[in-house]
C-alpha positions as CSV (number, residue, x, y, z in Angstrom):
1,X,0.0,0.0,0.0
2,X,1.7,3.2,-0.7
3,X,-0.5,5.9,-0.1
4,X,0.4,10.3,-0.3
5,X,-1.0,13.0,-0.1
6,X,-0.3,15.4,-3.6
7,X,2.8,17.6,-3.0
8,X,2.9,20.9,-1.9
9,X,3.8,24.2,-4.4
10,X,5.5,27.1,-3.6
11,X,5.9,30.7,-5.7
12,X,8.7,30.7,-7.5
13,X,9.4,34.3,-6.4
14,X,9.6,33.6,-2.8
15,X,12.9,31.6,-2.7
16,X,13.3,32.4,0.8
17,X,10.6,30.6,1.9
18,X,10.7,27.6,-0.2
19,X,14.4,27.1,1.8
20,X,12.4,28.0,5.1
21,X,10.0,25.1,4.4
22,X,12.7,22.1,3.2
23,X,14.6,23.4,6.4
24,X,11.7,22.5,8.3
25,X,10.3,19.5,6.8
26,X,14.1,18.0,7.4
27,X,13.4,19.0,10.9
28,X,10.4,17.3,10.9
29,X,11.3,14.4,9.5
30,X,14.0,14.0,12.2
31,X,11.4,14.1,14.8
32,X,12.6,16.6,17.2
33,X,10.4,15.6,20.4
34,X,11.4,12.2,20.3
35,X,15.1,13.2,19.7
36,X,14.6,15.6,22.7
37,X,13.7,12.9,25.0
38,X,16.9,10.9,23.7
39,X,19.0,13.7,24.6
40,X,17.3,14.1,28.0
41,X,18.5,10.7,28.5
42,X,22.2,10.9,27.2
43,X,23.3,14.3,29.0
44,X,23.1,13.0,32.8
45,X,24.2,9.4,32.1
46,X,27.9,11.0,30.9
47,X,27.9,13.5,33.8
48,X,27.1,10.2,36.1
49,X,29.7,8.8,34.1
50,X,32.3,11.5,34.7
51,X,32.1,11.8,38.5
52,X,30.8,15.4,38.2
53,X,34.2,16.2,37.1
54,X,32.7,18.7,34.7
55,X,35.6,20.0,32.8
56,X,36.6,21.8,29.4
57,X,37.6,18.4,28.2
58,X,34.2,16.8,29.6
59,X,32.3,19.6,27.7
60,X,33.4,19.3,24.5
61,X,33.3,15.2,24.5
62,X,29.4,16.0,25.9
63,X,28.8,18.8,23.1
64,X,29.8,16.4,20.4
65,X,28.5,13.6,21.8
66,X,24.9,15.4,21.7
67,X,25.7,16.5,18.4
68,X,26.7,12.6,17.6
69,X,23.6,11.4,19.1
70,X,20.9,14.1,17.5
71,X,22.4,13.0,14.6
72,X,21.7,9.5,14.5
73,X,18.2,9.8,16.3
74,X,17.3,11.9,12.8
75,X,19.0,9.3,10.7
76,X,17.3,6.6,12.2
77,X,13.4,8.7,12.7
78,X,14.4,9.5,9.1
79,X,15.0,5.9,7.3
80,X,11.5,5.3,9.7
81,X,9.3,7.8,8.0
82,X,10.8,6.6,4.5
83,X,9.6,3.3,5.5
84,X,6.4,4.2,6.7
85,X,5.1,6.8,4.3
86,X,2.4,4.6,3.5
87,X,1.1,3.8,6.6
88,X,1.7,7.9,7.4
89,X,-0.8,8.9,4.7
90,X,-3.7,6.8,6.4
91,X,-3.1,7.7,9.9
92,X,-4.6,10.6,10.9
93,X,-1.8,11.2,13.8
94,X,0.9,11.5,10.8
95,X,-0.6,12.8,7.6
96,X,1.2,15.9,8.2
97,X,4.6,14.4,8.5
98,X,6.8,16.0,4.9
99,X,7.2,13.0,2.8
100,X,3.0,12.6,2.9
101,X,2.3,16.3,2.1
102,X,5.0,16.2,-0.7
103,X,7.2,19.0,1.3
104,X,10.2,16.2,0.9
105,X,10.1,13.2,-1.9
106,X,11.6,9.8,-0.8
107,X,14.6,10.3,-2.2
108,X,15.4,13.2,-0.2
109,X,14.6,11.9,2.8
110,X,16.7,8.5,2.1
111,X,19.5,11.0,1.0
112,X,19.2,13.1,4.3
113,X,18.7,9.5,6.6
114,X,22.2,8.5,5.0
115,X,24.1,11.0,5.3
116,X,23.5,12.2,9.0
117,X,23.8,8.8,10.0
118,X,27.4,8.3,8.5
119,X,28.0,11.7,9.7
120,X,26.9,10.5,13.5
121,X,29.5,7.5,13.6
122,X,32.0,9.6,12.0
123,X,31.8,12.1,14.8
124,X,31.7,10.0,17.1
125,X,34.5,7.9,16.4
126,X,36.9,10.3,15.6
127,X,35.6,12.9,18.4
128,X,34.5,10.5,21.2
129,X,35.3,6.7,21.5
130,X,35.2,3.9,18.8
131,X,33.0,2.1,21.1
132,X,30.4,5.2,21.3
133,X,30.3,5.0,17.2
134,X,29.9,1.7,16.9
135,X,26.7,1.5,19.8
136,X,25.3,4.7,17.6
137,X,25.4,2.0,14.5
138,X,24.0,-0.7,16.0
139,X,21.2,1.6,17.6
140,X,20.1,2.8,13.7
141,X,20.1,-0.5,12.5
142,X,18.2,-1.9,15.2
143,X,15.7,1.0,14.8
144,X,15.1,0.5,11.2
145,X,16.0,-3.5,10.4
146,X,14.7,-5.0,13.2
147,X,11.6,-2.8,14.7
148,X,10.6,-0.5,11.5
149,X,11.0,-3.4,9.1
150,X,10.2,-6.7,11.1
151,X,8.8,-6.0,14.2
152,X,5.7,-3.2,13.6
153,X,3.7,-4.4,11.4
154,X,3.6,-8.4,12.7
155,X,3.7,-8.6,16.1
156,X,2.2,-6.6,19.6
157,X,5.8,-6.8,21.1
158,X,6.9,-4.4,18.7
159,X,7.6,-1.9,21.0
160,X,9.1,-3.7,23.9
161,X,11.7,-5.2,21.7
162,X,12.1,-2.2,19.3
163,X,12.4,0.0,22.0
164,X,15.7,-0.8,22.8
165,X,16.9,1.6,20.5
166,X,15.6,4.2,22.3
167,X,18.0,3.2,24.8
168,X,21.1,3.4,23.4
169,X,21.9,6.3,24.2
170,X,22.8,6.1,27.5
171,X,25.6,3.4,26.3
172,X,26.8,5.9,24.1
173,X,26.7,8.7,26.4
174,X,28.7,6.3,29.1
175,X,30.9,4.5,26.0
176,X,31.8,8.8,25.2
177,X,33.4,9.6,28.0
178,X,35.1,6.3,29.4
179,X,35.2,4.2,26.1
180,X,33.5,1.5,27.7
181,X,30.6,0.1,29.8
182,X,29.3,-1.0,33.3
183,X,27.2,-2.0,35.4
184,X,25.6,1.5,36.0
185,X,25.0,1.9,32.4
186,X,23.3,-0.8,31.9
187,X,20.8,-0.6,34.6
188,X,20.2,2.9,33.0
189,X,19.3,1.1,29.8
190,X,17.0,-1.4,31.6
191,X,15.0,1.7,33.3
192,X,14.9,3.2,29.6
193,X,14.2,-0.5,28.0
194,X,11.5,-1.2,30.8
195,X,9.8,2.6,30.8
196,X,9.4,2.6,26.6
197,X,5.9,0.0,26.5
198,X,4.1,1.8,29.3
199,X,5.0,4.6,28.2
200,X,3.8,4.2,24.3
201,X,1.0,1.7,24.9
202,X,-1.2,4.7,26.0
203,X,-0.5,6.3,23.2
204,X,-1.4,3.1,21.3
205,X,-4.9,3.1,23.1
206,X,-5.4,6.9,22.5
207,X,-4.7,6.1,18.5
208,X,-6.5,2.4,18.2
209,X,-8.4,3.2,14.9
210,X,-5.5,4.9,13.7
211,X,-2.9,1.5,13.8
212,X,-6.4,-0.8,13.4
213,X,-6.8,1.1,10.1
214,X,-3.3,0.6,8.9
215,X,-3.3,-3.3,10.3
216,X,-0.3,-2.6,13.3
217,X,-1.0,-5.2,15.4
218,X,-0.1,-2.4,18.5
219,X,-1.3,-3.8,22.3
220,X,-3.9,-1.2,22.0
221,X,-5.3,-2.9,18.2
222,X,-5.2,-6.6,19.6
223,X,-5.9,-6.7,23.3
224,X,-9.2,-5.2,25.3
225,X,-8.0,-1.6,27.1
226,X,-8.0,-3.8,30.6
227,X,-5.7,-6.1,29.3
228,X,-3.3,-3.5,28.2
229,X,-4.1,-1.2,31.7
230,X,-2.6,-4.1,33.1
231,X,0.4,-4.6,31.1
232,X,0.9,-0.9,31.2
233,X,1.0,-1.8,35.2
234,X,3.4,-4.4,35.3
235,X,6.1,-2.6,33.1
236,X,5.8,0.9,35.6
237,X,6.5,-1.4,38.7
238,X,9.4,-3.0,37.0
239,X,10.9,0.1,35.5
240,X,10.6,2.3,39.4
241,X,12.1,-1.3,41.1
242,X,15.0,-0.9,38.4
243,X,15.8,2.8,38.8
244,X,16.2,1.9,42.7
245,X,18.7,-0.4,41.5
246,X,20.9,2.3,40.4
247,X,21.0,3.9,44.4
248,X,23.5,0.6,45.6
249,X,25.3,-0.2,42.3
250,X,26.4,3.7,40.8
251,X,26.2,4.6,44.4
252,X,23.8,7.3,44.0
253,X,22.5,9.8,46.8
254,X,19.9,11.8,48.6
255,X,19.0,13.8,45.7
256,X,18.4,10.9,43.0
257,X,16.7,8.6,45.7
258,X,14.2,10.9,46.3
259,X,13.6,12.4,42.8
260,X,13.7,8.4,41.7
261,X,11.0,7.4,44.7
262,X,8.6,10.2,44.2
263,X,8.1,10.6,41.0
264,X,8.4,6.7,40.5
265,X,4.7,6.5,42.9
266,X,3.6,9.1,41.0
267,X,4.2,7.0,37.6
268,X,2.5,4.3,39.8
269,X,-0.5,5.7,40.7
270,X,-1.4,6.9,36.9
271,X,-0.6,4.0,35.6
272,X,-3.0,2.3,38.6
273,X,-5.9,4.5,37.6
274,X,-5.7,3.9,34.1
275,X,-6.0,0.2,34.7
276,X,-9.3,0.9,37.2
277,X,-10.8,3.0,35.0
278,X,-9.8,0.3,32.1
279,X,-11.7,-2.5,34.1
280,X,-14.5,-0.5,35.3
281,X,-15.5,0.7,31.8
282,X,-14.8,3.9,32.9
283,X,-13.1,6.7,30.7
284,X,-9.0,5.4,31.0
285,X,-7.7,9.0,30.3
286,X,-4.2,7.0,28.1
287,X,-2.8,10.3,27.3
288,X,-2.5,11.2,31.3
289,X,-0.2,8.5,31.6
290,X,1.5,9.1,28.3
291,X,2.5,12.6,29.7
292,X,3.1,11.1,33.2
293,X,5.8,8.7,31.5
294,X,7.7,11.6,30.0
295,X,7.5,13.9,33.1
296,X,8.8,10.4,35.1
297,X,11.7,9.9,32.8
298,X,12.8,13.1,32.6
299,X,12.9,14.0,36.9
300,X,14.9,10.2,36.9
301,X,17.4,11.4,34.9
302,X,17.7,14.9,36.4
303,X,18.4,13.0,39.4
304,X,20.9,10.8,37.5
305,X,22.6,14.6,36.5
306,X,22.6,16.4,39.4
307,X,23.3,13.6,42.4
308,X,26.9,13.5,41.2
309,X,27.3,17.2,41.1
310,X,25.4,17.4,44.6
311,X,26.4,14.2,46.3
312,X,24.9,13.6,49.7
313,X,25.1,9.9,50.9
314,X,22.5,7.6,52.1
315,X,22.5,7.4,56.1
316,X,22.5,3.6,55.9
Protein backbone atom coordinates (compact mmCIF):
# COMPACT_ATOMS: atom_id res chain seq x y z
CA UNK A 1 0.00 0.00 0.00
CA UNK A 2 1.71 3.24 -0.73
CA UNK A 3 -0.46 5.93 -0.15
CA UNK A 4 0.44 10.26 -0.25
CA UNK A 5 -0.95 13.02 -0.07
CA UNK A 6 -0.26 15.39 -3.61
CA UNK A 7 2.84 17.63 -2.98
CA UNK A 8 2.87 20.92 -1.87
CA UNK A 9 3.76 24.21 -4.41
CA UNK A 10 5.48 27.15 -3.65
CA UNK A 11 5.90 30.70 -5.69
CA UNK A 12 8.68 30.73 -7.52
CA UNK A 13 9.41 34.26 -6.39
CA UNK A 14 9.61 33.58 -2.76
CA UNK A 15 12.94 31.59 -2.66
CA UNK A 16 13.30 32.38 0.85
CA UNK A 17 10.60 30.62 1.86
CA UNK A 18 10.73 27.64 -0.19
CA UNK A 19 14.42 27.13 1.78
CA UNK A 20 12.43 28.00 5.08
CA UNK A 21 10.02 25.13 4.38
CA UNK A 22 12.66 22.10 3.20
CA UNK A 23 14.62 23.35 6.44
CA UNK A 24 11.68 22.53 8.34
CA UNK A 25 10.34 19.49 6.79
CA UNK A 26 14.10 17.96 7.38
CA UNK A 27 13.39 19.05 10.90
CA UNK A 28 10.43 17.29 10.91
CA UNK A 29 11.34 14.36 9.52
CA UNK A 30 14.03 13.99 12.24
CA UNK A 31 11.36 14.14 14.83
CA UNK A 32 12.62 16.63 17.22
CA UNK A 33 10.38 15.59 20.38
CA UNK A 34 11.38 12.23 20.28
CA UNK A 35 15.11 13.23 19.68
CA UNK A 36 14.64 15.61 22.71
CA UNK A 37 13.70 12.94 25.03
CA UNK A 38 16.92 10.90 23.74
CA UNK A 39 18.99 13.69 24.62
CA UNK A 40 17.31 14.08 28.04
CA UNK A 41 18.52 10.68 28.50
CA UNK A 42 22.18 10.89 27.25
CA UNK A 43 23.33 14.29 28.98
CA UNK A 44 23.08 13.05 32.80
CA UNK A 45 24.21 9.42 32.07
CA UNK A 46 27.94 11.04 30.88
CA UNK A 47 27.86 13.54 33.85
CA UNK A 48 27.11 10.18 36.09
CA UNK A 49 29.73 8.75 34.08
CA UNK A 50 32.28 11.53 34.66
CA UNK A 51 32.07 11.79 38.49
CA UNK A 52 30.76 15.38 38.24
CA UNK A 53 34.20 16.21 37.12
CA UNK A 54 32.67 18.74 34.72
CA UNK A 55 35.62 20.01 32.78
CA UNK A 56 36.60 21.82 29.44
CA UNK A 57 37.61 18.37 28.15
CA UNK A 58 34.24 16.76 29.59
CA UNK A 59 32.31 19.61 27.71
CA UNK A 60 33.44 19.30 24.49
CA UNK A 61 33.30 15.23 24.50
CA UNK A 62 29.45 16.01 25.92
CA UNK A 63 28.76 18.84 23.11
CA UNK A 64 29.83 16.39 20.41
CA UNK A 65 28.47 13.59 21.82
CA UNK A 66 24.87 15.41 21.68
CA UNK A 67 25.67 16.53 18.43
CA UNK A 68 26.73 12.63 17.61
CA UNK A 69 23.59 11.38 19.11
CA UNK A 70 20.85 14.09 17.51
CA UNK A 71 22.38 13.00 14.56
CA UNK A 72 21.73 9.49 14.48
CA UNK A 73 18.22 9.76 16.26
CA UNK A 74 17.28 11.94 12.76
CA UNK A 75 18.96 9.28 10.74
CA UNK A 76 17.29 6.55 12.19
CA UNK A 77 13.44 8.67 12.74
CA UNK A 78 14.41 9.53 9.10
CA UNK A 79 15.03 5.86 7.30
CA UNK A 80 11.49 5.27 9.68
CA UNK A 81 9.29 7.79 7.95
CA UNK A 82 10.79 6.56 4.53
CA UNK A 83 9.64 3.27 5.52
CA UNK A 84 6.38 4.20 6.70
CA UNK A 85 5.15 6.76 4.27
CA UNK A 86 2.43 4.65 3.47
CA UNK A 87 1.09 3.83 6.57
CA UNK A 88 1.65 7.94 7.39
CA UNK A 89 -0.85 8.92 4.70
CA UNK A 90 -3.71 6.83 6.38
CA UNK A 91 -3.14 7.66 9.91
CA UNK A 92 -4.57 10.58 10.87
CA UNK A 93 -1.83 11.22 13.75
CA UNK A 94 0.86 11.51 10.82
CA UNK A 95 -0.64 12.82 7.58
CA UNK A 96 1.24 15.88 8.18
CA UNK A 97 4.59 14.44 8.45
CA UNK A 98 6.84 16.01 4.95
CA UNK A 99 7.23 12.98 2.85
CA UNK A 100 2.97 12.55 2.89
CA UNK A 101 2.31 16.27 2.09
CA UNK A 102 5.05 16.19 -0.70
CA UNK A 103 7.22 18.98 1.30
CA UNK A 104 10.20 16.24 0.89
CA UNK A 105 10.15 13.17 -1.90
CA UNK A 106 11.58 9.76 -0.78
CA UNK A 107 14.56 10.28 -2.23
CA UNK A 108 15.36 13.24 -0.17
CA UNK A 109 14.59 11.94 2.81
CA UNK A 110 16.67 8.55 2.07
CA UNK A 111 19.55 11.01 1.03
CA UNK A 112 19.20 13.14 4.35
CA UNK A 113 18.71 9.51 6.59
CA UNK A 114 22.23 8.50 4.96
CA UNK A 115 24.15 11.03 5.35
CA UNK A 116 23.54 12.20 8.96
CA UNK A 117 23.81 8.75 10.04
CA UNK A 118 27.40 8.32 8.46
CA UNK A 119 27.96 11.72 9.73
CA UNK A 120 26.93 10.45 13.50
CA UNK A 121 29.52 7.49 13.59
CA UNK A 122 32.03 9.61 12.00
CA UNK A 123 31.80 12.12 14.77
CA UNK A 124 31.73 9.95 17.07
CA UNK A 125 34.55 7.90 16.41
CA UNK A 126 36.90 10.29 15.63
CA UNK A 127 35.56 12.90 18.42
CA UNK A 128 34.52 10.49 21.20
CA UNK A 129 35.33 6.66 21.46
CA UNK A 130 35.21 3.90 18.77
CA UNK A 131 32.95 2.10 21.13
CA UNK A 132 30.37 5.23 21.30
CA UNK A 133 30.26 5.01 17.19
CA UNK A 134 29.95 1.72 16.89
CA UNK A 135 26.70 1.49 19.76
CA UNK A 136 25.27 4.68 17.64
CA UNK A 137 25.42 2.00 14.45
CA UNK A 138 24.00 -0.65 15.98
CA UNK A 139 21.16 1.64 17.63
CA UNK A 140 20.09 2.82 13.67
CA UNK A 141 20.07 -0.54 12.54
CA UNK A 142 18.19 -1.85 15.16
CA UNK A 143 15.74 1.03 14.75
CA UNK A 144 15.14 0.51 11.20
CA UNK A 145 15.99 -3.51 10.40
CA UNK A 146 14.73 -5.02 13.18
CA UNK A 147 11.60 -2.81 14.67
CA UNK A 148 10.62 -0.55 11.54
CA UNK A 149 10.99 -3.35 9.09
CA UNK A 150 10.24 -6.75 11.11
CA UNK A 151 8.79 -5.95 14.23
CA UNK A 152 5.68 -3.25 13.62
CA UNK A 153 3.65 -4.41 11.37
CA UNK A 154 3.56 -8.45 12.69
CA UNK A 155 3.71 -8.60 16.13
CA UNK A 156 2.19 -6.57 19.60
CA UNK A 157 5.76 -6.80 21.09
CA UNK A 158 6.92 -4.40 18.69
CA UNK A 159 7.59 -1.86 20.99
CA UNK A 160 9.09 -3.67 23.89
CA UNK A 161 11.69 -5.24 21.68
CA UNK A 162 12.10 -2.20 19.33
CA UNK A 163 12.37 0.04 22.03
CA UNK A 164 15.69 -0.81 22.79
CA UNK A 165 16.89 1.59 20.53
CA UNK A 166 15.63 4.24 22.30
CA UNK A 167 18.02 3.17 24.78
CA UNK A 168 21.13 3.40 23.39
CA UNK A 169 21.92 6.31 24.21
CA UNK A 170 22.82 6.07 27.51
CA UNK A 171 25.63 3.36 26.31
CA UNK A 172 26.79 5.88 24.12
CA UNK A 173 26.73 8.75 26.44
CA UNK A 174 28.74 6.29 29.12
CA UNK A 175 30.91 4.51 26.02
CA UNK A 176 31.80 8.76 25.20
CA UNK A 177 33.40 9.61 27.97
CA UNK A 178 35.06 6.25 29.42
CA UNK A 179 35.18 4.19 26.11
CA UNK A 180 33.45 1.45 27.72
CA UNK A 181 30.61 0.10 29.78
CA UNK A 182 29.26 -0.97 33.26
CA UNK A 183 27.19 -1.96 35.38
CA UNK A 184 25.56 1.49 36.04
CA UNK A 185 25.03 1.94 32.35
CA UNK A 186 23.35 -0.82 31.88
CA UNK A 187 20.80 -0.62 34.56
CA UNK A 188 20.24 2.90 33.01
CA UNK A 189 19.28 1.08 29.80
CA UNK A 190 16.99 -1.37 31.64
CA UNK A 191 15.02 1.74 33.30
CA UNK A 192 14.90 3.16 29.63
CA UNK A 193 14.15 -0.46 28.02
CA UNK A 194 11.45 -1.23 30.82
CA UNK A 195 9.77 2.58 30.80
CA UNK A 196 9.44 2.58 26.64
CA UNK A 197 5.94 -0.02 26.55
CA UNK A 198 4.07 1.85 29.33
CA UNK A 199 4.95 4.64 28.20
CA UNK A 200 3.84 4.17 24.28
CA UNK A 201 0.97 1.67 24.88
CA UNK A 202 -1.24 4.66 26.00
CA UNK A 203 -0.54 6.29 23.18
CA UNK A 204 -1.40 3.12 21.33
CA UNK A 205 -4.88 3.07 23.09
CA UNK A 206 -5.39 6.87 22.49
CA UNK A 207 -4.75 6.09 18.54
CA UNK A 208 -6.49 2.43 18.21
CA UNK A 209 -8.37 3.21 14.93
CA UNK A 210 -5.47 4.86 13.74
CA UNK A 211 -2.92 1.47 13.84
CA UNK A 212 -6.45 -0.77 13.36
CA UNK A 213 -6.79 1.06 10.10
CA UNK A 214 -3.29 0.56 8.93
CA UNK A 215 -3.26 -3.33 10.28
CA UNK A 216 -0.26 -2.56 13.29
CA UNK A 217 -0.98 -5.20 15.37
CA UNK A 218 -0.05 -2.40 18.52
CA UNK A 219 -1.27 -3.78 22.28
CA UNK A 220 -3.86 -1.24 21.99
CA UNK A 221 -5.30 -2.94 18.21
CA UNK A 222 -5.23 -6.56 19.59
CA UNK A 223 -5.91 -6.66 23.29
CA UNK A 224 -9.22 -5.19 25.27
CA UNK A 225 -8.04 -1.56 27.12
CA UNK A 226 -8.04 -3.76 30.55
CA UNK A 227 -5.69 -6.06 29.27
CA UNK A 228 -3.27 -3.54 28.18
CA UNK A 229 -4.11 -1.15 31.74
CA UNK A 230 -2.60 -4.13 33.10
CA UNK A 231 0.38 -4.55 31.14
CA UNK A 232 0.92 -0.93 31.17
CA UNK A 233 1.04 -1.77 35.23
CA UNK A 234 3.41 -4.37 35.26
CA UNK A 235 6.10 -2.65 33.11
CA UNK A 236 5.80 0.86 35.62
CA UNK A 237 6.46 -1.41 38.73
CA UNK A 238 9.37 -3.05 36.96
CA UNK A 239 10.94 0.13 35.46
CA UNK A 240 10.58 2.32 39.43
CA UNK A 241 12.06 -1.30 41.12
CA UNK A 242 14.98 -0.93 38.38
CA UNK A 243 15.78 2.81 38.76
CA UNK A 244 16.18 1.89 42.73
CA UNK A 245 18.68 -0.44 41.53
CA UNK A 246 20.90 2.27 40.37
CA UNK A 247 21.05 3.88 44.45
CA UNK A 248 23.55 0.62 45.59
CA UNK A 249 25.27 -0.18 42.32
CA UNK A 250 26.35 3.66 40.82
CA UNK A 251 26.24 4.56 44.42
CA UNK A 252 23.80 7.33 44.01
CA UNK A 253 22.50 9.79 46.83
CA UNK A 254 19.86 11.81 48.63
CA UNK A 255 19.04 13.84 45.73
CA UNK A 256 18.40 10.86 43.03
CA UNK A 257 16.73 8.59 45.74
CA UNK A 258 14.18 10.93 46.31
CA UNK A 259 13.65 12.44 42.83
CA UNK A 260 13.66 8.38 41.69
CA UNK A 261 11.01 7.36 44.73
CA UNK A 262 8.63 10.23 44.20
CA UNK A 263 8.14 10.56 40.96
CA UNK A 264 8.37 6.66 40.53
CA UNK A 265 4.74 6.51 42.95
CA UNK A 266 3.60 9.07 40.97
CA UNK A 267 4.20 6.99 37.58
CA UNK A 268 2.54 4.32 39.77
CA UNK A 269 -0.45 5.65 40.74
CA UNK A 270 -1.41 6.88 36.94
CA UNK A 271 -0.58 3.97 35.63
CA UNK A 272 -3.04 2.29 38.63
CA UNK A 273 -5.86 4.54 37.64
CA UNK A 274 -5.67 3.91 34.10
CA UNK A 275 -5.98 0.21 34.66
CA UNK A 276 -9.28 0.92 37.19
CA UNK A 277 -10.84 2.98 35.05
CA UNK A 278 -9.80 0.27 32.11
CA UNK A 279 -11.67 -2.52 34.14
CA UNK A 280 -14.52 -0.53 35.29
CA UNK A 281 -15.51 0.72 31.78
CA UNK A 282 -14.78 3.93 32.92
CA UNK A 283 -13.15 6.67 30.69
CA UNK A 284 -9.02 5.43 30.99
CA UNK A 285 -7.65 8.96 30.35
CA UNK A 286 -4.17 6.97 28.12
CA UNK A 287 -2.78 10.35 27.32
CA UNK A 288 -2.49 11.22 31.32
CA UNK A 289 -0.15 8.52 31.61
CA UNK A 290 1.54 9.11 28.27
CA UNK A 291 2.46 12.57 29.69
CA UNK A 292 3.07 11.11 33.17
CA UNK A 293 5.80 8.67 31.50
CA UNK A 294 7.71 11.61 29.98
CA UNK A 295 7.49 13.90 33.09
CA UNK A 296 8.81 10.38 35.10
CA UNK A 297 11.69 9.87 32.84
CA UNK A 298 12.79 13.12 32.62
CA UNK A 299 12.86 13.99 36.95
CA UNK A 300 14.90 10.17 36.86
CA UNK A 301 17.43 11.41 34.87
CA UNK A 302 17.69 14.87 36.41
CA UNK A 303 18.38 13.00 39.37
CA UNK A 304 20.89 10.81 37.52
CA UNK A 305 22.64 14.56 36.46
CA UNK A 306 22.58 16.37 39.44
CA UNK A 307 23.32 13.63 42.38
CA UNK A 308 26.89 13.52 41.22
CA UNK A 309 27.33 17.21 41.14
CA UNK A 310 25.45 17.40 44.62
CA UNK A 311 26.45 14.16 46.26
CA UNK A 312 24.91 13.60 49.74
CA UNK A 313 25.10 9.95 50.89
CA UNK A 314 22.48 7.63 52.14
CA UNK A 315 22.49 7.43 56.07
CA UNK A 316 22.47 3.61 55.86
Amino acid sequence: MQLSAPATTSSPTRGGNVVLRKAAAYLALSKPRVIELLLVTTAPVMVLAAKGALDWAFLGCLIVTLIGGTLSAASANAFNCYVDRDIDAVMERTRKRPLVTGELTPREALAFAWVTGIASIAILWFLTTPLAAILSLVAILFYVLVYTLVLKRRTPQNIVWGGAAGCMPVLIGWAAVTGSLDWAPVILFGIVFLWTPPHYWPLSMRYREDYAAVHVPMLGVVRGEAQVGLQIVLYAWATVACSLLLIPVAPMGVLYTALAAVSGVWFLVESHRLYSGAIRDADARPMRVFHASITYLTLVFLGVGLDPLLYLPLPF
